[in-house]
N, C-alpha and C positions, 0 to 999 in steps of 0.2 A: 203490616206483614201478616200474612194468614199461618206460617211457621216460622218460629223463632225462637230455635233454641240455641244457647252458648257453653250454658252450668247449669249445675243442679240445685242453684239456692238464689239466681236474680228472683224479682216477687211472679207470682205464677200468674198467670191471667186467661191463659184458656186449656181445659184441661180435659182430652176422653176419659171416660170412666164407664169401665167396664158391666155386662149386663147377663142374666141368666134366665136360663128355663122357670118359668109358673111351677109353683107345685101342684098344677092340672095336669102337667105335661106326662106324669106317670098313672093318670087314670085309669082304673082297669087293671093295671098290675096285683101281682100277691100284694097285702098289705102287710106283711113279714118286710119287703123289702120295699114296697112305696112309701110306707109309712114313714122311717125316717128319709128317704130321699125329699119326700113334700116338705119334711121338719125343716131339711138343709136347706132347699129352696127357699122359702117362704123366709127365712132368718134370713138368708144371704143377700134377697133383695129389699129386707130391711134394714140391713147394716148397710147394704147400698146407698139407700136413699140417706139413711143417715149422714154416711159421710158425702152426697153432693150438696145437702143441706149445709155441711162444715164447710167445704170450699166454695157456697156461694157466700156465706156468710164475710168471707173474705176477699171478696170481691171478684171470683174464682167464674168463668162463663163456662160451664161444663154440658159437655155432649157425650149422648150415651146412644150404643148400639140399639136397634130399635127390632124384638124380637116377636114372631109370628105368635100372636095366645093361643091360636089353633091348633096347634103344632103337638102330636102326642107321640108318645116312645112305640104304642103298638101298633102306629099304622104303617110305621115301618120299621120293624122292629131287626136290629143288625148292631154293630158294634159303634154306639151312636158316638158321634163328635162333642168334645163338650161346648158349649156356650160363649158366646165373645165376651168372657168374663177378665181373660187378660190380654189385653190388645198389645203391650208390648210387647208381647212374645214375635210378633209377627212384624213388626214395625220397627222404623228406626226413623228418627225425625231430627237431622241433622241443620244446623244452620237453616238456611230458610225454604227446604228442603222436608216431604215424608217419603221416606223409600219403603214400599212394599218388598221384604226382602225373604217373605215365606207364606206357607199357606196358612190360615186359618180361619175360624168363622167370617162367611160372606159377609155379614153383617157391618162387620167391623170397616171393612172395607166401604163397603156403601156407605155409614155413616161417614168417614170420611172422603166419598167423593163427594158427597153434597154441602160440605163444610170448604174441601178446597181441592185443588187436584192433586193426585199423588202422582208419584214414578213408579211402576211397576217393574222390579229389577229382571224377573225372570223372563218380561214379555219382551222386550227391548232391546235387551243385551246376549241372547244368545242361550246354548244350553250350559250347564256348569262346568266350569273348570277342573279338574282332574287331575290325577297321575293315574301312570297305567295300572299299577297293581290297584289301585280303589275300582278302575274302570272294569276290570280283568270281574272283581266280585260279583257285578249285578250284568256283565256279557252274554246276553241270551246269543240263541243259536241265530236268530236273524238279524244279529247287531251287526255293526261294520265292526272294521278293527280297529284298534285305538288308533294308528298314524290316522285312517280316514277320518273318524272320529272330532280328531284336534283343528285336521283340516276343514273339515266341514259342520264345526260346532255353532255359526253364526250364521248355519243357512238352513234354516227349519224346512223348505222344502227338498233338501238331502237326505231327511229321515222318513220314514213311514208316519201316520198320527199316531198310532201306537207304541215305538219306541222312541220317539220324538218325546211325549207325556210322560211315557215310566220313567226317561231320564231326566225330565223339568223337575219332575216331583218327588226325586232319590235325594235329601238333604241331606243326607249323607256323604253323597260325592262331592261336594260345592259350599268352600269355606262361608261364599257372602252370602247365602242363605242361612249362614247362623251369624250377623251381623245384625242385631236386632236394638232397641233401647233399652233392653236388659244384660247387654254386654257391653254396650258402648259405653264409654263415661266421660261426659267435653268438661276437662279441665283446664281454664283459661284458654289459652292455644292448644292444651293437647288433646289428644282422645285415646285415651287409654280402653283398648279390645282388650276381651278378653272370650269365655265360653265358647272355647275350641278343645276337643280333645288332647292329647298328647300324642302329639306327630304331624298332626295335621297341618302345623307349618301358618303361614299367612302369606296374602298375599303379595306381588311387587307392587311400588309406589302407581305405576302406569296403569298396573289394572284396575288399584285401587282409586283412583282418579277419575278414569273411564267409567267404572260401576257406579260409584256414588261420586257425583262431581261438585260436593259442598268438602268433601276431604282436603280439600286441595289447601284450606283455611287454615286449617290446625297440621302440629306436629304428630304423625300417629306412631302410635308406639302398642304393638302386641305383647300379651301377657300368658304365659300357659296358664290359665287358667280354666280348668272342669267346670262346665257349667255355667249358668248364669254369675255375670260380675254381681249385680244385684243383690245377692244374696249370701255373697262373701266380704265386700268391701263397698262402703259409699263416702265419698268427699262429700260432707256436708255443707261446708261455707269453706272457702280461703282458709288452710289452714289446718284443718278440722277433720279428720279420717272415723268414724266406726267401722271395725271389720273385726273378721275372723283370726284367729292365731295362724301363722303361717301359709299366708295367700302373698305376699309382694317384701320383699326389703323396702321397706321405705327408707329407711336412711339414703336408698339410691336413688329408689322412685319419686321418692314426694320428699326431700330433705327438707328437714324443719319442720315439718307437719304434726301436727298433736293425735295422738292416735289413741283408740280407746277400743283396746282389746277383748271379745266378748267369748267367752267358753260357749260350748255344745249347751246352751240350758233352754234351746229351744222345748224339747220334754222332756225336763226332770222339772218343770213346776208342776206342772197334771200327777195325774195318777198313772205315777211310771209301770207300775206291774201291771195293771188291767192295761195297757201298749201291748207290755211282753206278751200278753197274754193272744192278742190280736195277731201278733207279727209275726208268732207262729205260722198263720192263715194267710198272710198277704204279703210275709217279707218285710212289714213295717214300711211299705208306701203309703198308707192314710190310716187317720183315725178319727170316729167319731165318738165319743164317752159315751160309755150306757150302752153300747150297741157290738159290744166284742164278742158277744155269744150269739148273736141273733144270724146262724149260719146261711139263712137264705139271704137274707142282706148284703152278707158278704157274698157270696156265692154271686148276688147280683152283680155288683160293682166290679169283680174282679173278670165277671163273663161278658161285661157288655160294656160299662166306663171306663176303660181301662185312658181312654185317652182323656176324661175327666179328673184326673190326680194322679201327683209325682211321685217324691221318695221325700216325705215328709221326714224323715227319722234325720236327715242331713240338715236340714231347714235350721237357722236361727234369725229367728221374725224382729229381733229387734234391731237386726244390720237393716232390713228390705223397708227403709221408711223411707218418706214423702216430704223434704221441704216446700212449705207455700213460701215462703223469702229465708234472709238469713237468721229472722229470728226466729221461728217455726216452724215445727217439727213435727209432721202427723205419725203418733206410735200408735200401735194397739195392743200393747201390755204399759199398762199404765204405774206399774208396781217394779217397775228393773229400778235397782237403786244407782247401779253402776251408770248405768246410763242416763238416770235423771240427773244425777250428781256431775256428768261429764256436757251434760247439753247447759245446765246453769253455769257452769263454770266458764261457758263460752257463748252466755248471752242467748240461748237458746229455748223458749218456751215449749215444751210438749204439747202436743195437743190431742187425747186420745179418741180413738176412731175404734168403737166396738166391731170386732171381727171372729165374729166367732167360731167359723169353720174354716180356720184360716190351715187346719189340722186337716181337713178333709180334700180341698183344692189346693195345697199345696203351696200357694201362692200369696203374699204379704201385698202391706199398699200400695208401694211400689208398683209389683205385676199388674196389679188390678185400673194403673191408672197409664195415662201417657201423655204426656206434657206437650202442649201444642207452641204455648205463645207462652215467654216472660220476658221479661225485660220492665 
C-alpha cells in the first residue's frame, strides 16, 4: 500500500518531512533583517536533516519537498508564502487514501504526486459547502445568490473563472478544507475531528463520505475544538492521552484512557520577559531569542511573513510529538519531567529531535512531518 494509515503509534515506515527556503533565499535584503532570517534558515534545515537522519535510522523511508535554490525574496518581492515546511497542514492521509484538502506550498503536493497519487478534494468535488449568512460575507456584486449558488455549486461552468477561484480558495466558507492530518486523529475505528471554529458545525455522514470516501471505515466523531487537534491533545498508543487541560472529557471520549495533563509551559522555560518584551510588537505570534529589539527584523516578518508563523504564545510543543511505534516518542524538549516520567511509565522511550525555531514557525514535529505508511 503506497497509504496507510489507521493510528498514531503502528511502527512508521514511510514518512514526508517537511523542507525550507536556503538562507540564500533573502540575498540582497537589509542585513538588520536577513541576517537572522539566514540564521533561522540555515538552523532549521539542519535540525531537518537531523531529524530525517532519526527516522531513517529506524527504518523510517522519508520524502521531502524538493525546493528551487534559485528562488530569492527580491525577485519578487510581495507578501511571500512560507515554505512546504509543514505538509500536514494541507493534507489528510486517511486509510489508504491522501486527500489534498487545502492549499499550500506546490511543492508539497508534487512531491507527493511522484510518490503516489492523491485526491484533490477541492478539484473533484465541487465549490464549498456553506450556509447563507458565511456565503452573504464574501457575496460580491457579480456573485449569484446563495439559492443559485447551492444549486449550482457542482457545476464549475456556472460561475465565471473568477468567482468560481475566489470561492475555491475562501477556506473559510468550507468545513473539509480544514480537515487536514492535524485535526484528524484515527483511533482504532474512530476518527476524532477537530480544528473548526465555534459554530461552524460539521458535516452530515453523506457528505462526509462522498468528500473523503476512506471515512466510511471509522466511527467519526466531531470535536469543538479551535485549532489544530495536534497541538491540544494526541492518543499516543492504546490507552495513552498527552494533552492540554480542558480540551475533551475523557471519561466520555476515551474512558479508561491514561491521560497526562500538560500546563501553558510552552514559554515559561525561555526567557519569559524578553517574549513580553517582543509581543508588545507582534502580539506574541513568534519569537526568536536575541532579536527582540532588532525593529527592522521585526518590522520585516510582520510586513511580509506574516504567513510564515502562527500564535506561538498558545503553542505547548510537548503535546505536537511524533510516535515512530508504540515505544517511541520523537520530543524536542528533552528536559519536561512530567512527560518523561509519564512516557516511562508506559513503556515509552523519548527520542529528542533538536528543533530550534520551533518558537519562530510555530509548528512542532508533528506539523513538520506526515505520515504515509505504518503498519
Amino acid at each position: 500500500m503506497k497509504y496507510n494509515i489507521w493510528n498514531k503509534w503502528d511502527p512508521l515506515k514511510v514518512c514526508m518531512l517537511g523542507n525550507n527556503y536556503a538562507p540564500e533565499f533573502f540575498d540582497g535584503c537589509d542585513p538588520k533583517a536577513s541576517d537572522p532570517l539566514k540564521r533561522i534558515c540555515e538552523e532549521t534545515l539542519e535540525d531537518l536533516e537531523g531529524f530525517k537522519e532519526i527516522l531513517q535510522d529506524f527504518g523510517v523511508k522519508v520524502i521531502q519537498p524538493e525546493m528551487d535554490p534559485n528562488e530569492r525574496f527580491l525577485d519578487n518581492v510581495h507578501r511571500y508564502p512560507r515554505g512546504p515546511l509543514q505538509p500536514r497542514d494541507a493534507m489528510l492521509v486517511l486509510g489508504n487514501d491522501c486527500y489534498i484538502s487545502n492549499r499550500d506550498h506546490p511543492a508539497i503536493e508534487q512531491s507527493l504526486e511522484q510518490y503516489a497519487p492523491t485526491i484533490k478534494i477541492s478539484d473533484t468535488k465541487g465549490l464549498p459547502y456553506t450556509t447563507a449568512e458565511k456565503y452573504a460575507k464574501v457575496q460580491g456584486v457579480d456573485y449569484p445568490d446563495y439559492a443559485d449558488y447551492i444549486a449550482n455549486k457542482n457545476n464549475k461552468n456556472y460561475f465565471t473563472p473568477e468567482v468560481y477561484q475566489a470561492l475555491l480558495s475562501n477556506t473559510d466558507l468550507y468545513t473539509p478544507l480544514r480537515l487536514n492530518s492535524a485535526a484528524a486523529m484515527m483511533v482504532q475505528d474512530r476518527l476524532v475531528v477537530g480544528g473548526l471554529e465555534p459554530g461552524y458545525g460539521s458535516l452530515d455522514s453523506d457528505t462526509m463520505h462522498q468528500l473523503f470516501p476512506e471515512t466510511k471505515h471509522f466511527d467519526v466523531e466531531w470535536t469543538q475544538i479551535y485549532g489544530h487537534s495536534d497541538g491540544q491533545f494526541h492518543p499516543i498508543k492504546p490507552g495513552v492521552i498527552i494533552s492540554l487541560h480542558d480540551v475533551q472529557n475523557y471519561s466520555e471520549t476515551f474512558p479508561g484512557w491514561e491521560v497526562c495533563y500538560l500546563p501553558d509551559q510552552g514559554l515559561q522555560n525561555d526567557n519569559l520577559r524578553q517574549f513580553k518584551k517582543l509581543k508588545r510588537k507582534n502580539d506574541g505570534k513568534w519569537w526568536l531569542i536575541g532579536e527582540e529589539d532588532n525593529d527592522e527584523f521585526t518590522n520585516f516578518v510582520e510586513s511580509w511573513l506574516q504567513d510564515w508563523v502562527g500564535y506561538v504564545e498558545e503553542t505547548v510543543f510537548d503535546v505536537n510529538v511524533l510516535m515512530l511505534d508504540e515505544h517511541h516518542c520523537c520530543v524536542s524538549q528533552q528536559n519536561n519531567e512530567q512527560v518523561n516520567a509519564f512516557l516511562k511509565k508506559h513503556n515509552i522511550e523519548p527520542v529528542y529531535i533538536p528543533w530550534r525555531h520551533r518558537f519562530f514557525w510555530d509548528g512542532g514535529l508533528h506539523c513538520i512531518t506526515l505520515d504515509l505508511v505504518r503498519g
